[in-house]
N, CA, C and O atoms as a MOPAC input file, in Angstrom:
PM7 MOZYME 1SCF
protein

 N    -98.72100 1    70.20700 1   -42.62100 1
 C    -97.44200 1    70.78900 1   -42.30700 1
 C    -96.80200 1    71.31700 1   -43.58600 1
 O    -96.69500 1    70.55200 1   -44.54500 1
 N    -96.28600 1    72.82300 1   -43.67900 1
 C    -96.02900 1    72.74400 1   -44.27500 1
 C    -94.20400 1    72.87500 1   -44.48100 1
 O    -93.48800 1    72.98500 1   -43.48600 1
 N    -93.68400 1    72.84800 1   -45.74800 1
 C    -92.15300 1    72.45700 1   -45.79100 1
 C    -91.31400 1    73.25100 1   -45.34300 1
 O    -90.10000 1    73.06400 1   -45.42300 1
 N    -91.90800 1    74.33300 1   -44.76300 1
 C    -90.39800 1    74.71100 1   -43.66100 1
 C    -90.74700 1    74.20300 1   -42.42800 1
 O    -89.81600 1    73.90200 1   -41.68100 1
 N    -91.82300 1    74.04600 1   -42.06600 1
 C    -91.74700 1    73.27200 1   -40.55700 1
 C    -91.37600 1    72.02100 1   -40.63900 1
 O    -91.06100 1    71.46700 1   -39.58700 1
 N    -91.32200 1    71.28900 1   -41.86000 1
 C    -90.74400 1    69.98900 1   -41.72100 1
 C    -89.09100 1    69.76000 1   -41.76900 1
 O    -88.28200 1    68.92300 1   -41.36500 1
 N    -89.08500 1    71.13000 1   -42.57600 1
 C    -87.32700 1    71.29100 1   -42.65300 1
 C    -86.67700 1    71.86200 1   -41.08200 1
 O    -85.48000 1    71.69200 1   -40.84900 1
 N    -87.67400 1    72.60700 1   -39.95700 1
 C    -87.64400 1    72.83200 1   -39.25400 1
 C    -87.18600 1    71.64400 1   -38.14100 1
 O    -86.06600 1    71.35800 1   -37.71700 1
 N    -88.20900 1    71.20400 1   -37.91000 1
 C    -88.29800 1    69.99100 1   -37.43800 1
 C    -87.00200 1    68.76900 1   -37.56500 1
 O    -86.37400 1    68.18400 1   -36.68200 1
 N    -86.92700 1    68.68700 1   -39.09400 1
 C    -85.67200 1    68.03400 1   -39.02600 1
 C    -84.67900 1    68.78800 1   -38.46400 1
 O    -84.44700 1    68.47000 1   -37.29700 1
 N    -84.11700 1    69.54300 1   -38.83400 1
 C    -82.82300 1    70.37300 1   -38.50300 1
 C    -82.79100 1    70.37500 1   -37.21700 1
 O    -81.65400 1    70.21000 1   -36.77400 1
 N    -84.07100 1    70.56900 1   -36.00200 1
 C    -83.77300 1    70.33600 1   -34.58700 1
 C    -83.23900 1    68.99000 1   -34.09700 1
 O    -82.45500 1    68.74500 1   -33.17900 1
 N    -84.16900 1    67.80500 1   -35.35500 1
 C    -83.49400 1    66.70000 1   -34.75000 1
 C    -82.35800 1    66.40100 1   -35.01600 1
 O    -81.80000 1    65.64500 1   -34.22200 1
 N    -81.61600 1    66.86200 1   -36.18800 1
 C    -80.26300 1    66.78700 1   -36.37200 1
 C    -79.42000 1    67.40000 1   -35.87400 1
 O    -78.25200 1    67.01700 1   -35.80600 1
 N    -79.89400 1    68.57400 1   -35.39000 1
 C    -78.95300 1    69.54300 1   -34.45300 1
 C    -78.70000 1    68.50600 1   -33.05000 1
 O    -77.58200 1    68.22000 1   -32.62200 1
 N    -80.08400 1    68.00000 1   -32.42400 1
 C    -80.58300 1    67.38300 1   -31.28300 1
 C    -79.28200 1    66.00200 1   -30.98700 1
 O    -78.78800 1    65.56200 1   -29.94800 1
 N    -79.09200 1    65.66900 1   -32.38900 1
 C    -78.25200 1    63.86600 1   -32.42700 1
 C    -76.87100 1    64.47000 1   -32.36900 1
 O    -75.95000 1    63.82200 1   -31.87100 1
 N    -76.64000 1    65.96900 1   -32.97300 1
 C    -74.72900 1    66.31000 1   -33.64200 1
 C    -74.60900 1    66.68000 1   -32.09800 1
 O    -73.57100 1    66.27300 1   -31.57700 1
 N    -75.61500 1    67.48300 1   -31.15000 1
 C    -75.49500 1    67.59000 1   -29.11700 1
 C    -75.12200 1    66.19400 1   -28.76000 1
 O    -74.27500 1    66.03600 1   -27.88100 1
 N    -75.64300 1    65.19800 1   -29.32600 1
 C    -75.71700 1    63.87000 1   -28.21200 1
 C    -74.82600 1    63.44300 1   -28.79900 1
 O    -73.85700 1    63.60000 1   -28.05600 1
 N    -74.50900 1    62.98000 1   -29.69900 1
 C    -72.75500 1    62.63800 1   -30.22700 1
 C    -71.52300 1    63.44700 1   -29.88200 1
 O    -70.40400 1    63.02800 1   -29.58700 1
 N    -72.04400 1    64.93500 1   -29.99900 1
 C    -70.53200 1    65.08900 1   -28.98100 1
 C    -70.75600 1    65.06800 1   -27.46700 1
 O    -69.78400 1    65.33400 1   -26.76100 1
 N    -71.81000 1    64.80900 1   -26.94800 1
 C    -71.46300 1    64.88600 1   -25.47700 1
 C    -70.99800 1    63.21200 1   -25.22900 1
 O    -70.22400 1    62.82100 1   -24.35500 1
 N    -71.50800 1    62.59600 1   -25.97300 1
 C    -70.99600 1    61.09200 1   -25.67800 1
 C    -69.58600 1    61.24700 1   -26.07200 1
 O    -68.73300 1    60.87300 1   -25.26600 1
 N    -69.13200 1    61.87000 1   -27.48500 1
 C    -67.80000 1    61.73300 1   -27.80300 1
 C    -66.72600 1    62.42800 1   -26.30700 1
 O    -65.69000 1    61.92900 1   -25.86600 1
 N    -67.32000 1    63.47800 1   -25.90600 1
 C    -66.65600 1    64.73200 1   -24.76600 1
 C    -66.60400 1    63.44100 1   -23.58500 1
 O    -65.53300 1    63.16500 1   -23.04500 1
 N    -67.68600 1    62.80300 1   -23.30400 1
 C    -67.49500 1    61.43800 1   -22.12700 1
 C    -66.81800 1    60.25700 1   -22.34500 1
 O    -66.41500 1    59.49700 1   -21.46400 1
 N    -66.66300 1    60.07300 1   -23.91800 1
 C    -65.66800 1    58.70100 1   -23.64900 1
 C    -64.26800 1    59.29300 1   -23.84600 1
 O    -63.40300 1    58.48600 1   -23.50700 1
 N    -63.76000 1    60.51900 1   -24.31600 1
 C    -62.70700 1    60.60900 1   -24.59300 1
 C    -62.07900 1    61.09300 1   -23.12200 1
 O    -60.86500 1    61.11200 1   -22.92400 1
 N    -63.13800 1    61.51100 1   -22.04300 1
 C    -62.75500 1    61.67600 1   -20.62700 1
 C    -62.44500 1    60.43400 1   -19.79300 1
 O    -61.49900 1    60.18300 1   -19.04700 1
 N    -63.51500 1    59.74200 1   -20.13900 1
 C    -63.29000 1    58.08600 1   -19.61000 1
 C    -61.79800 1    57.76400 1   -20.13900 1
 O    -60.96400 1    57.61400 1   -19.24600 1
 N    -61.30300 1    57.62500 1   -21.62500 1
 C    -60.34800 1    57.45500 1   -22.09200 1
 C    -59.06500 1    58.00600 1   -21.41700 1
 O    -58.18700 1    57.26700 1   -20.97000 1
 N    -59.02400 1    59.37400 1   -21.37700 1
 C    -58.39500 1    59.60900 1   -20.65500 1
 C    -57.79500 1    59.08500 1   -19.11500 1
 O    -56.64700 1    58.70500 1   -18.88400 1
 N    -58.89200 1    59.18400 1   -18.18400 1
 C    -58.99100 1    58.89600 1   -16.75300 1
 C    -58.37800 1    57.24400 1   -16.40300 1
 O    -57.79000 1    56.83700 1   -15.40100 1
 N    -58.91900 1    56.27900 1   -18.08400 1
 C    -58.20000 1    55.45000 1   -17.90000 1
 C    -56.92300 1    55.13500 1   -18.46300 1
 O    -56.45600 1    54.01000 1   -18.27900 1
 N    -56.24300 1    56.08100 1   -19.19200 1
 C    -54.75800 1    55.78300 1   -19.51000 1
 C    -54.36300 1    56.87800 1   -18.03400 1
 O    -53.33900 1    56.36100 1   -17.58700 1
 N    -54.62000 1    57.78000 1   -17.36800 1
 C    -54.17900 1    58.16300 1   -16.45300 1
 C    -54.07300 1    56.73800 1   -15.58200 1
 O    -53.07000 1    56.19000 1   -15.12400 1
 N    -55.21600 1    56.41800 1   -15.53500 1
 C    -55.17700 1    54.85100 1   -14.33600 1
 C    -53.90800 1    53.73900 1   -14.88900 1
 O    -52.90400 1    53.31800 1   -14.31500 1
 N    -54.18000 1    53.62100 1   -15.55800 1
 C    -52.90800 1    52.79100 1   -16.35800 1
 C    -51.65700 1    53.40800 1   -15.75300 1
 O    -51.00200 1    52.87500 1   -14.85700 1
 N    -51.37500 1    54.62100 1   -16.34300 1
 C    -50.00200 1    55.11700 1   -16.19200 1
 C    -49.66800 1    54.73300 1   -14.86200 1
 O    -48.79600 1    53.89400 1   -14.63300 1
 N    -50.50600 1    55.47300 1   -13.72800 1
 C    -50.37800 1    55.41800 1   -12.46200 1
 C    -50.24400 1    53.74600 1   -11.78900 1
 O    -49.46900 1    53.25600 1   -10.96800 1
 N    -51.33700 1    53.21400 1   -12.53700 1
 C    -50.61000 1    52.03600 1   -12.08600 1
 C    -49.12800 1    51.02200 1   -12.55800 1
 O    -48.56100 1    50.18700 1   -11.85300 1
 N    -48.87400 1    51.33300 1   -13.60000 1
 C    -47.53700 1    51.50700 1   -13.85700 1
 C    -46.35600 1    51.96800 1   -12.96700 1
 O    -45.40100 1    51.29800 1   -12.57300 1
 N    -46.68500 1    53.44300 1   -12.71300 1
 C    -45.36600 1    53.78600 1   -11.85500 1
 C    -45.55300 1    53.25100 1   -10.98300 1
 O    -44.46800 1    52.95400 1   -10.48200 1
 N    -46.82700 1    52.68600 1   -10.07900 1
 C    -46.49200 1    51.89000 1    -9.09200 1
 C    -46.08700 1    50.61900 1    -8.63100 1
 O    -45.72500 1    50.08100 1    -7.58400 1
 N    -46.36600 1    50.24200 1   -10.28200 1
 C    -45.40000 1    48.50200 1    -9.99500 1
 C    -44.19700 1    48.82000 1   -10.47800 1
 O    -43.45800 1    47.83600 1   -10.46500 1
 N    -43.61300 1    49.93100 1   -10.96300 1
 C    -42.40300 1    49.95600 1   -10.93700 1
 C    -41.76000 1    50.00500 1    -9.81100 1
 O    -40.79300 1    49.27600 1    -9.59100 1
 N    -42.38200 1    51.17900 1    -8.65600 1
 C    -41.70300 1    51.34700 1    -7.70700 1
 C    -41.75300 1    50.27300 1    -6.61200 1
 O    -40.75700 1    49.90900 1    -5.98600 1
 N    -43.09800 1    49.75600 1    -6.41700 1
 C    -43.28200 1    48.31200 1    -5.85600 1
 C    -41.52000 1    47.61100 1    -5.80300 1
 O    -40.75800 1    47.39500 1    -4.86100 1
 N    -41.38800 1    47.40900 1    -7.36100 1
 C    -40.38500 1    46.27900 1    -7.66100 1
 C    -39.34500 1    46.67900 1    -7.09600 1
 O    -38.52700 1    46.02700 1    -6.44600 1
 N    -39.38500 1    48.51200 1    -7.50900 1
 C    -37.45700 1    48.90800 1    -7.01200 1
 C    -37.98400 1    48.34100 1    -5.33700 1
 O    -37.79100 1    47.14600 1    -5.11400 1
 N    -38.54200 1    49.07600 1    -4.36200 1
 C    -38.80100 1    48.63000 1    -3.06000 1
 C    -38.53600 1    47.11100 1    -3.09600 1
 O    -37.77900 1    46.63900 1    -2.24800 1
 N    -38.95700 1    46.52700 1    -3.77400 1
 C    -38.70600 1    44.49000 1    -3.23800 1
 C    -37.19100 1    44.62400 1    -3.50700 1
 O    -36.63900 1    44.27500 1    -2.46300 1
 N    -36.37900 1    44.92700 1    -4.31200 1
 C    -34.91800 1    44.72700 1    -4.84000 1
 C    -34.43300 1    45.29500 1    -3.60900 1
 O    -33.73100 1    44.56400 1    -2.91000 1
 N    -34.68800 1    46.51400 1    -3.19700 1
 C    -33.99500 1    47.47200 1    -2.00000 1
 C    -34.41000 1    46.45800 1    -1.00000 1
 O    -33.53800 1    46.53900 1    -0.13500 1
 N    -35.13100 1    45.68700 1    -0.69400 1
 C    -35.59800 1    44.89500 1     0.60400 1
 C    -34.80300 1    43.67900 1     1.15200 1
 O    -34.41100 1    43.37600 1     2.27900 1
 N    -34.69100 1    42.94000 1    -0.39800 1
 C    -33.65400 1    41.91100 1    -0.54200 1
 C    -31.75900 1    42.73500 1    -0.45000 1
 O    -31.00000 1    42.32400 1     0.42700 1
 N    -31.49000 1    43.36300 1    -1.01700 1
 C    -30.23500 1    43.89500 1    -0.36100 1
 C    -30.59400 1    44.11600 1     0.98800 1
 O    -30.47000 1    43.19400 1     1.79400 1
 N    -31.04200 1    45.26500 1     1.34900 1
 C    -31.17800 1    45.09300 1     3.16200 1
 C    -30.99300 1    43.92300 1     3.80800 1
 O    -30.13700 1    43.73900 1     4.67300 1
 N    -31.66800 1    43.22800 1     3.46500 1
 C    -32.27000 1    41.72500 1     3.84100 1
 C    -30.49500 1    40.92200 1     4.15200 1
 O    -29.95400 1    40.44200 1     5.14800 1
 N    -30.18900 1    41.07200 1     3.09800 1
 C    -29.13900 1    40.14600 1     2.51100 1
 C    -27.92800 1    40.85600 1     3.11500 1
 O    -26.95500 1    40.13200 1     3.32600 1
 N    -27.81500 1    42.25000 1     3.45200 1
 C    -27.18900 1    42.96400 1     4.48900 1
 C    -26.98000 1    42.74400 1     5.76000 1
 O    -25.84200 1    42.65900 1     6.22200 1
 N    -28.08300 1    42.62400 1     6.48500 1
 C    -28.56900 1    42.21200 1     7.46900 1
 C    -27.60200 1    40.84800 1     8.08100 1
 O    -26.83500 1    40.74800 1     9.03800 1
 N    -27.96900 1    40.08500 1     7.23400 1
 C    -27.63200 1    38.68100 1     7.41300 1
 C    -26.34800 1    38.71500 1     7.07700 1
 O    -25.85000 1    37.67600 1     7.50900 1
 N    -25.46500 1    39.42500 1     6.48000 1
 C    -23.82600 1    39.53800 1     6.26200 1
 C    -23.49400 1    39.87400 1     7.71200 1
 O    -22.81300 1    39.10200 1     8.38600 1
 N    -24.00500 1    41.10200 1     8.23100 1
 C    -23.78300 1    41.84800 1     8.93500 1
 C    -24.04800 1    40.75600 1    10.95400 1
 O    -23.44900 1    40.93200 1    12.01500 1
 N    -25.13200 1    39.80000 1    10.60000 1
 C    -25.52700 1    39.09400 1    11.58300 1
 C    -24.50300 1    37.93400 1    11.64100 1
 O    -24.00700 1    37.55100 1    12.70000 1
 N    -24.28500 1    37.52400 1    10.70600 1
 C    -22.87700 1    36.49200 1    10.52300 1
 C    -21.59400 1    37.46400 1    11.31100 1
 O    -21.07100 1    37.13800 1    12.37700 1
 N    -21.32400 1    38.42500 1    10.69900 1
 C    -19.86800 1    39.13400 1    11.46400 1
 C    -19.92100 1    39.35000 1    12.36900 1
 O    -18.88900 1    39.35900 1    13.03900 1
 N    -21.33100 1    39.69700 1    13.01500 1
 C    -21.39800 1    39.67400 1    14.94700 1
 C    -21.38000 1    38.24900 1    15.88800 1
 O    -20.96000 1    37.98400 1    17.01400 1
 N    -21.95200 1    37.60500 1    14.98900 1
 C    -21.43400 1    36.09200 1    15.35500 1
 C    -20.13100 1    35.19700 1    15.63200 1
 O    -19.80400 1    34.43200 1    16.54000 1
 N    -19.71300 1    35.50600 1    14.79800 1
 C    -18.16600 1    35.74500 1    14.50000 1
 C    -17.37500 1    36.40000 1    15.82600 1
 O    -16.64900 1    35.85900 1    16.66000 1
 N    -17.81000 1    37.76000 1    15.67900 1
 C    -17.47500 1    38.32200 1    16.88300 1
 C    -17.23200 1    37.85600 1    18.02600 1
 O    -16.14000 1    37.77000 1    18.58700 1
 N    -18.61200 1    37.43600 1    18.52000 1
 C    -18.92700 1    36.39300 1    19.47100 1
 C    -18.58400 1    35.42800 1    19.66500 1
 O    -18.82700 1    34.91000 1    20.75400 1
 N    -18.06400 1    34.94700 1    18.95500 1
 C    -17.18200 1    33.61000 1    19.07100 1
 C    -15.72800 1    34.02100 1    19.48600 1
 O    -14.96400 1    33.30600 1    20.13400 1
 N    -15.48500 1    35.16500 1    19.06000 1
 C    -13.86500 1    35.26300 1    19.35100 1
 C    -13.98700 1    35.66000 1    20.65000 1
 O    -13.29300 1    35.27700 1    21.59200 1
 N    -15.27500 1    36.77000 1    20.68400 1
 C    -15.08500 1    37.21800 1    22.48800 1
 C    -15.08900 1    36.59500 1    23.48500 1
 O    -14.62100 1    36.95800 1    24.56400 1
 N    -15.96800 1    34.91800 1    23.07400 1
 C    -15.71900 1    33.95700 1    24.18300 1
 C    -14.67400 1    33.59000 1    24.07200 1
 O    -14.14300 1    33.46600 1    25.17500 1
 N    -13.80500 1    33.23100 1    22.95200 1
 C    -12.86900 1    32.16600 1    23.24000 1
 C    -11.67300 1    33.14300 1    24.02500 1
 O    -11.08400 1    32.58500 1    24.95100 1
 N    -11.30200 1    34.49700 1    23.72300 1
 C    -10.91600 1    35.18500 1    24.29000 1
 C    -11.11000 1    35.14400 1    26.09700 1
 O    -10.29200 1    34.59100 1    26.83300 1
 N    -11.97000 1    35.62800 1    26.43100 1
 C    -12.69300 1    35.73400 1    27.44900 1
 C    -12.26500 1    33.96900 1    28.42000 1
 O    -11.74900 1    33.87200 1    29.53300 1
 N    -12.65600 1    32.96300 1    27.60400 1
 C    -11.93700 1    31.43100 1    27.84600 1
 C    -10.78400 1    31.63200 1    28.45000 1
 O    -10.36100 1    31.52400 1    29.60000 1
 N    -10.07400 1    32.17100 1    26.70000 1
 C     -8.59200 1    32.16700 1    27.15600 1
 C     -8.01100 1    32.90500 1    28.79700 1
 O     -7.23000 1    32.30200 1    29.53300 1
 N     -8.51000 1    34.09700 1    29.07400 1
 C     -8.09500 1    35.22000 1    29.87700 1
 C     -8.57400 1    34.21800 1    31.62700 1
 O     -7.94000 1    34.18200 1    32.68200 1
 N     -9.80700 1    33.59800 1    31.28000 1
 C     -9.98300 1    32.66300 1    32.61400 1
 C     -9.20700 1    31.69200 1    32.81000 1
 O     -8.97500 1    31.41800 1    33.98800 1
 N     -8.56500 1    30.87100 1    31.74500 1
 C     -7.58200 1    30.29200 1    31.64200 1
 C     -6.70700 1    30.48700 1    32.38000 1
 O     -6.26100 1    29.82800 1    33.32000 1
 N     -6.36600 1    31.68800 1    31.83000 1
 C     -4.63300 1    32.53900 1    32.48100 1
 C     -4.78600 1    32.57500 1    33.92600 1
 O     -3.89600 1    32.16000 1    34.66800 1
 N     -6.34500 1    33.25900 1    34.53400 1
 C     -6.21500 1    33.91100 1    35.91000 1
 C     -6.06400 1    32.49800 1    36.48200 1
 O     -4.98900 1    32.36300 1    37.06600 1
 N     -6.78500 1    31.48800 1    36.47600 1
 C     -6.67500 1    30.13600 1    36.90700 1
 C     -5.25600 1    29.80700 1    36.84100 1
 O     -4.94700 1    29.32400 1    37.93000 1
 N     -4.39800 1    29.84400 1    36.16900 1
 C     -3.02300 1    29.28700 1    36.17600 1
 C     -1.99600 1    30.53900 1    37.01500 1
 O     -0.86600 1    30.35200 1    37.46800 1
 N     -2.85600 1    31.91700 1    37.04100 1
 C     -1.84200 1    32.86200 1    37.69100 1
 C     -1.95000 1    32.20200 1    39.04600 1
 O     -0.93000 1    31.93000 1    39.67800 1
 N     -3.60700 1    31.84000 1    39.68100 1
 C     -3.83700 1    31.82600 1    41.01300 1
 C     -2.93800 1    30.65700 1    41.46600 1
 O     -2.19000 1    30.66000 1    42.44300 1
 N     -3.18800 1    29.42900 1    40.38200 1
 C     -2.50400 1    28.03700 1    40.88300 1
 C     -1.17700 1    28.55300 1    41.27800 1
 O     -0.86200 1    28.21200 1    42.41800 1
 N     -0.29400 1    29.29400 1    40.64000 1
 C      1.02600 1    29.42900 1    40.60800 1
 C      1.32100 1    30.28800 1    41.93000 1
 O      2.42300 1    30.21500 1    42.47200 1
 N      0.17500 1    31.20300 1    42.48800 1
 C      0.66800 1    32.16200 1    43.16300 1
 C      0.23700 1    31.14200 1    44.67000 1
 O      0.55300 1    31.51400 1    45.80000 1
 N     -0.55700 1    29.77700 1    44.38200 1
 C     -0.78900 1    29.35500 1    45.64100 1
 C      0.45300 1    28.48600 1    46.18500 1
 O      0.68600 1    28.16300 1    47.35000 1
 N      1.27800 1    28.16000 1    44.87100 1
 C      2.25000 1    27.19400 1    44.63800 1
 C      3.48400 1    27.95000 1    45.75800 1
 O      4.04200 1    27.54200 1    46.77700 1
 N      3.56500 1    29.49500 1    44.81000 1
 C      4.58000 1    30.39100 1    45.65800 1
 C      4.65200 1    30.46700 1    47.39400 1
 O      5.63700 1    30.20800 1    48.08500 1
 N      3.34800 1    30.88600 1    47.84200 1
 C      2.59000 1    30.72500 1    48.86400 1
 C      3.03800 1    29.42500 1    50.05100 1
 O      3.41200 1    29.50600 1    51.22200 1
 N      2.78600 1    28.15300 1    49.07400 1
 C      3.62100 1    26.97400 1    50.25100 1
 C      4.73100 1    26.72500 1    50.11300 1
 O      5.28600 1    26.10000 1    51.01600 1
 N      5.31900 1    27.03100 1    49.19200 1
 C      7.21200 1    27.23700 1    49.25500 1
 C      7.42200 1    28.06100 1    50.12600 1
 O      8.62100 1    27.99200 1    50.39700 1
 N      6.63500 1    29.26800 1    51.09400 1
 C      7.10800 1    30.10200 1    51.57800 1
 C      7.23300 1    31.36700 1    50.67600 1
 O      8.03700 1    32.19100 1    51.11300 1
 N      6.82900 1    31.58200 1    49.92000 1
 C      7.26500 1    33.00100 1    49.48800 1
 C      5.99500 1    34.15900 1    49.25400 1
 O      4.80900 1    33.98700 1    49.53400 1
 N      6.53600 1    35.21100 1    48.73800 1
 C      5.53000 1    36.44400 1    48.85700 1
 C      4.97000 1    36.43100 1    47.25700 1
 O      5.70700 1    36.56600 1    46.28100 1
 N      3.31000 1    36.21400 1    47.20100 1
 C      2.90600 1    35.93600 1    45.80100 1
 C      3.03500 1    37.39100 1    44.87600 1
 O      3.32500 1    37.38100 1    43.68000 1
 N      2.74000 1    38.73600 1    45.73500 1
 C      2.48200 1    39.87000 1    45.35900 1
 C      3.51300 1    40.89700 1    44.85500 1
 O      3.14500 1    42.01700 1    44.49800 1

């Protein structure tokens, strides 16, 4: 062999290794990439995760304000409702009272 085919020869294989180092460099710096994209992304999603749990617990905690004051409600509408049967019961007694005295209940 003589010394340009050996200089030949080398220079392909060095050309051959400076191809395969950047295609490895061109693939990890894509990998690199793809995984700070993955990162990021998973980031914004435990952020938003969290705002969603905070917004869930207000609702939540809404809810249950809001289920107490209908309760509430409900309590007055019976005792109301009590009261008003109350009354008709004491109108009727009175108007049966009128009734055997002789008189006109209406």
């Amino acid at each position: 062999m003589d010394p340009t085919t050996v200089t030949l020869v080398g220079a392909l294989v060095a050309f051959t290794g400076v191809l395969a180092t950047a295609a490895v460099a061109y693939v990890g710096k894509r990998g690199e990439l793809s995984l700070n994209s993955l990162s990021t992304l998973t980031d914004e999603l435990q952020e938003e995760r969290s705002s969603l749990k905070e917004e869930k617990a207000l609702l939540k905690e809404e809810v249950v304000e809001k289920n107490a004051a209908l309760v509430a409600k409900d309590a007055a509408l019976a005792q109301s409702a009590a009261a008003r049967a109350a009354a008709e019961a004491e109108i009727t007694r009175l108007r049966l009272i009128i009734v055997q005295l002789g008189g006109d209940p209406g």
